[in-house]
N, C-alpha and C positions, 0 to 999 in steps of 0.2 A: 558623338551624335548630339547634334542641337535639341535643344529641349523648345516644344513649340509650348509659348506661350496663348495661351484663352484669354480674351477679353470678355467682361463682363457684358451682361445681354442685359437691354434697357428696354420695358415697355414704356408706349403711354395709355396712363391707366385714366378713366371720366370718372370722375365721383362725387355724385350727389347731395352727400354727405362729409366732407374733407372735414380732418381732425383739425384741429388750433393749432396741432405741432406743424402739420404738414403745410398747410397753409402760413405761416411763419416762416421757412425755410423759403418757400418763394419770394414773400416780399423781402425778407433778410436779403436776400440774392438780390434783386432789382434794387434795394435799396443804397449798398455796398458800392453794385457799382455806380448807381447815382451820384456817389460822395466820392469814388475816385474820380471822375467828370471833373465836377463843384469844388469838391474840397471840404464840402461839410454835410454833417447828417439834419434833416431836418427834426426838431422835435415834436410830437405828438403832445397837444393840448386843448383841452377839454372846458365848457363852460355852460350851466345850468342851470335850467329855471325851477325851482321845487317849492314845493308849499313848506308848510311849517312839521310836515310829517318827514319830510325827505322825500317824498315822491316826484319824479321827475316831470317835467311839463313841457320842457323846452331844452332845448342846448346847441352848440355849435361843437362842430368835431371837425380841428385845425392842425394845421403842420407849421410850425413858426421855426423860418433861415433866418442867416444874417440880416439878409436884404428886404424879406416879405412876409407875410404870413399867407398861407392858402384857406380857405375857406372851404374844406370838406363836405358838411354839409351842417345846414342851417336849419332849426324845426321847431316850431310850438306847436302844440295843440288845437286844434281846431277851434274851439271854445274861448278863445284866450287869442286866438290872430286878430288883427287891428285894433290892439288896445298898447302898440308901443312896447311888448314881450323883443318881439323880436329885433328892432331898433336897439334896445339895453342890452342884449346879446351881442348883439355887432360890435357896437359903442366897448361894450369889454372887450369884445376881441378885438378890437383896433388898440385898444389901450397899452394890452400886453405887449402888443407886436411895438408898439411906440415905446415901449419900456425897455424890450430888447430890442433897441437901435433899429428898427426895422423902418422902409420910408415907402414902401407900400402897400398894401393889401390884392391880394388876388381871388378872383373866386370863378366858376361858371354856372352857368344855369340855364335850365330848359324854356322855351316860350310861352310854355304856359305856368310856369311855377315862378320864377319871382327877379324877373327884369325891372318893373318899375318899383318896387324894393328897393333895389341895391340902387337904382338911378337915382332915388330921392335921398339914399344915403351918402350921396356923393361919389359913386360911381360912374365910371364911361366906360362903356363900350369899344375892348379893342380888338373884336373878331366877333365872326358869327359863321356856322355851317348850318347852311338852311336846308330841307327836307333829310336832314343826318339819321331819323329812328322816326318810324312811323309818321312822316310828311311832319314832324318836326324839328325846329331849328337848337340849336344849340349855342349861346351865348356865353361869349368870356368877356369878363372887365374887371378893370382895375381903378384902386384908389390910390392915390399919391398923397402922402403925408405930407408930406417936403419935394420942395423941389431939389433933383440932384446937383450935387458940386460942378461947377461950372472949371 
């Protein structure tokens, strides 16, 4: 007599609250196989603006390839916006990504959050999805450090 085999029973569970483990297991998952793709793992890199207490004010939260760095997200404090915070943060992350061979920078951003930003930092524009979230647009660009190998 054959023995029947039971497969395991899968729900999908919504939760409000996901643990750091659980949440981890999925990006590990999407991440994995992003690098069987690619070929490489992107790195996770960090950069911050703090006062003399260690308090934080500012930062960018980046993923730095071979090839680029992404630009996650970008933020100063209210208080502290157009006095050049946020320029010194880019300008580091560019640096780093320049340090590991990297020869362009990527990022995107909303229409109302910080397009002529990145334009004045030597950004262009190589996409846009317009009315993408609530009738607004959604903007990607990129900076080129070097031009590529011909």
């Amino acid at each position: 007599m054959e023995e029947k085999r039971t497969l395991p029973l899968y729900k999908v569970v919504v939760d409000y609250a996901p643990s750091d483990a659980d949440t981890a297991v999925v990006r590990e998952g999407i991440v994995a196989f992003n690098e069987s793709i690619l070929g490489e793992r992107d790195k996770a890199l960090s950069i911050f603006l703090k006062d003399e207490l260690g308090k934080v004010f500012g930062g960018i939260e980046a993923f730095l390839g071979s090839e680029s760095i992404y630009i996650d997200t970008l933020w100063v404090e209210a208080s502290l916006q157009k006095q050049g915070y946020g320029t010194q943060l880019l300008a580091a992350a560019e640096n780093e990504a320049k340090k590991n061979g990297c020869i362009f920078s990527l990022v995107d951003t909303w229409d109302f959050q910080a397009e002529a930003f990145y334009k004045k930092n030597g950004y262009n524009e190589i996409g846009k999805l317009d009315d993408y979230w609530h009738g607004h647009s959604k903007i990607f660009l990129r900076k080129r450090f070097q031009q590529p190998c011909a």
